[in-house]
C-alpha positions in Angstrom: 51.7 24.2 66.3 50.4 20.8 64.9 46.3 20.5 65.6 47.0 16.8 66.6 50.1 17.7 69.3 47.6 20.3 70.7 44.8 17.8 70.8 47.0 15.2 72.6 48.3 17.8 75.4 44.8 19.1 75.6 43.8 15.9 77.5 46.3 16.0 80.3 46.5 17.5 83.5 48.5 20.8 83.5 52.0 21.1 85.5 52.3 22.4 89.0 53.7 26.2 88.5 56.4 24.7 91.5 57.4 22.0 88.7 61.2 22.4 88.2 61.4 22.4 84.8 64.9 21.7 82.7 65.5 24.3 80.3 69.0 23.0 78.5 70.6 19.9 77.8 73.9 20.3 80.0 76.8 18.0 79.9 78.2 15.3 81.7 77.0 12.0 82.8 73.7 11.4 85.3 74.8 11.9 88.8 72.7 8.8 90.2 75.4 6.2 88.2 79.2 6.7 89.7 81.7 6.4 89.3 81.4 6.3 85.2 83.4 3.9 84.0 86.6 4.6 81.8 85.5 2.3 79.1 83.2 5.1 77.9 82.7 5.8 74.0 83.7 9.5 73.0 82.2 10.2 69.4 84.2 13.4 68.3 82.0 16.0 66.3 84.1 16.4 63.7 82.6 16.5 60.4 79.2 16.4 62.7 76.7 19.8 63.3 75.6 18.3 66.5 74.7 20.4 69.6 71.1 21.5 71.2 68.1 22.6 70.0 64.6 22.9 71.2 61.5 21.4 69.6 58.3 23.6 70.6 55.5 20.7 71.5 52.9 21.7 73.8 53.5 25.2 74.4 56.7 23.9 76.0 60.2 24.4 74.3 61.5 20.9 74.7 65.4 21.0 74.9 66.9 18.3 72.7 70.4 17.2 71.6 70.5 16.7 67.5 73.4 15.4 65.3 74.1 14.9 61.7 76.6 15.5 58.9 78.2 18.7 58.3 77.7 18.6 54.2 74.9 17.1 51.9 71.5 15.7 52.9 68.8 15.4 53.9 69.4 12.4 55.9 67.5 10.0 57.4 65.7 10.7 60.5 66.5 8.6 63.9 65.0 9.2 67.2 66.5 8.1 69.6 64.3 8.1 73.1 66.8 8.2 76.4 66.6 5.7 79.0 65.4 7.2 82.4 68.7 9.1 83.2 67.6 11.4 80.2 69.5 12.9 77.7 73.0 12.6 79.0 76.4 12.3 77.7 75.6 8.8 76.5 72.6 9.6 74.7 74.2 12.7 73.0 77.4 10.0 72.0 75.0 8.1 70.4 73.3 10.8 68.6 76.7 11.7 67.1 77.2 7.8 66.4 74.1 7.5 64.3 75.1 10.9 62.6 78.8 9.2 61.5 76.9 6.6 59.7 75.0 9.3 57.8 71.9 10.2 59.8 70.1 13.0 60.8 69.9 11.9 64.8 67.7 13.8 67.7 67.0 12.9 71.4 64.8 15.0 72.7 64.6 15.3 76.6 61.4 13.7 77.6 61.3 14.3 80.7 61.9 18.0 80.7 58.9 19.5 82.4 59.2 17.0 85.6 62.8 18.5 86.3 66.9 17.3 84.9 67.1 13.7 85.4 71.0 14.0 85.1 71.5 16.1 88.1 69.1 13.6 90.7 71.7 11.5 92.2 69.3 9.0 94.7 67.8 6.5 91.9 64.6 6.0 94.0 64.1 9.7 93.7 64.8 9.6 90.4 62.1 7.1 89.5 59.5 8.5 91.8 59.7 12.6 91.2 60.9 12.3 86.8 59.7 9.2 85.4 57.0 8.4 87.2 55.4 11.7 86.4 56.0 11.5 83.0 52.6 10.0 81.2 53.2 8.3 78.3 50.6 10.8 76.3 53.2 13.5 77.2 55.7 11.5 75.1 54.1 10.3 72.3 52.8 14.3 72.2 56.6 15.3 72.6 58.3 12.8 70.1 55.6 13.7 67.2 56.9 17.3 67.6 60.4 15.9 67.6 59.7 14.3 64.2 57.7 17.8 63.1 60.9 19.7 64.3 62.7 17.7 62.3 60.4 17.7 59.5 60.3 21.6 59.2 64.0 21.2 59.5 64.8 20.1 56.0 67.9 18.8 56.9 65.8 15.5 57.2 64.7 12.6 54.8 61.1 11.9 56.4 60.6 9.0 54.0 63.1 7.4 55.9 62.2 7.7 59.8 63.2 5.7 62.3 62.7 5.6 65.8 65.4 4.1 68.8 65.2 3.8 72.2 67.4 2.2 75.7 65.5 0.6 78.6 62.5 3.0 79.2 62.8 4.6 75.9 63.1 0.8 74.7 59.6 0.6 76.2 58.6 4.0 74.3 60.3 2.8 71.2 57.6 -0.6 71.1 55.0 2.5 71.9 55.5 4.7 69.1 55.9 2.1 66.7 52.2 1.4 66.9 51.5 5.4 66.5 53.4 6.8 64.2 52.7 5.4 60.7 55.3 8.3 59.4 58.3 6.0 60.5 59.7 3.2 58.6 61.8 0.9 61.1 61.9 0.9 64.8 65.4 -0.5 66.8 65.5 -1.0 70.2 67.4 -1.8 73.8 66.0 -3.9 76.3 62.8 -2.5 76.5 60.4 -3.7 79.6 57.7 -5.3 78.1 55.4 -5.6 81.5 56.3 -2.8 84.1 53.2 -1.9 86.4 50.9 -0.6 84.5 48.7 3.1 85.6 46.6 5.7 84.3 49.8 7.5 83.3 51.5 4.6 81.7 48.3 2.4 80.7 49.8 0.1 77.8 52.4 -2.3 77.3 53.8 -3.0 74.1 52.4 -6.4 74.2 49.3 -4.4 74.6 50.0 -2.7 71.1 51.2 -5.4 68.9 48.1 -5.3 66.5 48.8 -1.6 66.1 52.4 -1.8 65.2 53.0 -0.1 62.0 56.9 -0.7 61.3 58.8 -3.6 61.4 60.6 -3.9 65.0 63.9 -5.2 66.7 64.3 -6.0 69.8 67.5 -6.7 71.6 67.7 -8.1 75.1 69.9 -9.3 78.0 69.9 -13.1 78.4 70.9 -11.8 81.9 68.6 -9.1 82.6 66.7 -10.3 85.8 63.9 -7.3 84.9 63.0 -8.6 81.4 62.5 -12.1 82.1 62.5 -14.7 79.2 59.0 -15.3 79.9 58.4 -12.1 78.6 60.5 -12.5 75.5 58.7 -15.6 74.5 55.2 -14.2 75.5 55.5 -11.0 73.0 57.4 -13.3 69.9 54.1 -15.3 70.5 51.9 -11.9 70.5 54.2 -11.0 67.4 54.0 -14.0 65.9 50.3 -14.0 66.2 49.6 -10.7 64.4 51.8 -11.7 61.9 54.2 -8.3 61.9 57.5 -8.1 60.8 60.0 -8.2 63.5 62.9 -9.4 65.2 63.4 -10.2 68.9 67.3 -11.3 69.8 68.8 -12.2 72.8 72.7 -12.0 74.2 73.1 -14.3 76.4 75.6 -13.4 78.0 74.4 -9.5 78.5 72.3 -8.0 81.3 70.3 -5.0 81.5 72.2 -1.8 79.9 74.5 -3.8 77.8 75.0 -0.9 75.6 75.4 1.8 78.3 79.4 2.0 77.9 79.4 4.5 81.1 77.7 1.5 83.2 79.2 -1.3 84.9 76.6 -3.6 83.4 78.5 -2.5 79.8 79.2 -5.5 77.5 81.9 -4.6 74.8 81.1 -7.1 72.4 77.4 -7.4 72.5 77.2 -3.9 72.8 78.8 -3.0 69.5 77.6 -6.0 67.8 73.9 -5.0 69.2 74.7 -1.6 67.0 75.7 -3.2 64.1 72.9 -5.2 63.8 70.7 -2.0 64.8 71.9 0.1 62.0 71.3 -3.3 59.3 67.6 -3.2 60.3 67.3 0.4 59.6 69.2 -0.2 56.3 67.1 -3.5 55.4 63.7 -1.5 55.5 64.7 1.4 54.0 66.0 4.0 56.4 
């Protein structure tokens, strides 16, 4: 195990033995969105080695679904960091998305020790017993490992790391860019830049904007009634500020979870445009 990994789960409170913890990655869609729409993506695996693994972080066997070509490599590294219905059939379509373009693609299950996200079908619930239990420590701890696992792999080209990330994982996405020096380019989803803030979840990425290390996209909703456009102009101004590379656009006519194809809140057009431009970033700065 990696001394710093240790060193980070060191400092936080251990899990109750009654914890239900996940174990697998399972299949399907999370219960707490129905019905899924018919509109949803299907990524075939053809050509693809994509399926689960686990990434050891903690003393814990974090299950995780990874995705890349079948032949050649290494590839480039993307992390991509699930939104708070965890790592369902979405995320895993995504995974095998970025791994048709040529990329070495994990999503590890982040909130794996508070219990499987998926299967929790009252949202309220969902947000109170999972993510709210999840500290933000825990991840960072959790998504180093992922890019160790990956690492020790040699299936992947660590000098070109990337990290991506939808809604809360947009959030974690702004996060880890400011930790994890290793990466190259982060790419993100509508990720909330001022939720309530705790000692579990104690920063905001306007809170880390001197310590970003990559250059960073943002994409947003000009709809989204929980990322307002106050807060859009308040972090360009923080980004602007610190002088770092990035890019913030907005659709405006998307809302919140304009990529999720298996929500109602789906937007075709932005939605696969949003990708395009996602995978020109990486390109552009090297991944």
């Amino acid at each position: 195990m990696d001394p710093h990994i240790d060193a980070l789960f060191a400092k936080l409170p251990k899990p109750s033995r009654r914890t239900l913890v996940k174990t697998s990655i399972g299949a399907g869609f999370c219960a707490a969105i129905a019905p899924v729409w018919a509109q949803v993506i299907k990524t075939p695996s053809t050509g693809l080695t994509a399926g689960e693994v686990h990434v050891m972080s903690g003393g814990f066997a974090v299950p995780a679904y990874r995705a890349m070509p079948d032949h050649g490599g290494p590839f480039p590294l993307v992390i991509v960091i699930h939104e708070i219905f965890g790592v369902h059939e979405y995320i895993q379509d995504v995974c095998r998305r970025w791994a048709r373009l040529g990329y070495y693609a994990i999503a590890p299950d982040l909130f794996a020790r508070a219990g499987d996200a998926a299967k929790i079908t009252d949202f309220k619930v969902l947000m109170s017993s999972i993510v709210a239990k999840t500290p933000d420590a825990q991840v960072t701890a959790d998504l180093d490992a992922t890019f160790a696992f990956a690492k020790a792999s040699g299936s992947a080209d660590m000098a070109r790391a990337a990290v991506t990330g939808f809604c809360w994982g947009g959030r974690q996405a702004w996060l880890y860019a400011a930790h994890n020096p290793g990466l190259k380019a982060a790419a993100l989803w509508y990720g909330p830049l001022d939720p309530p803030k705790n000692a579990t979840h104690p920063l905001n990425p306007p809170d880390v904007v001197a310590k970003l290390k990559v250059p960073v996209l943002g994409q947003y909703g000009g709809q989204d009634p929980s990322i307002t456009a106050a807060n859009i102009a308040d972090m360009e101004a923080k980004l602007k500020a610190a002088g770092d590379a990035y890019k913030i656009i907005v659709y405006p006519d998307a809302g919140h979870g304009f990529h999720a194809d298996y929500r109602p809140t789906y937007n075709k057009a932005d939605a696969a445009k949003s990708f395009e431009v996602a995978a020109q970033w990486l390109k552009a700065h090297g991944v």
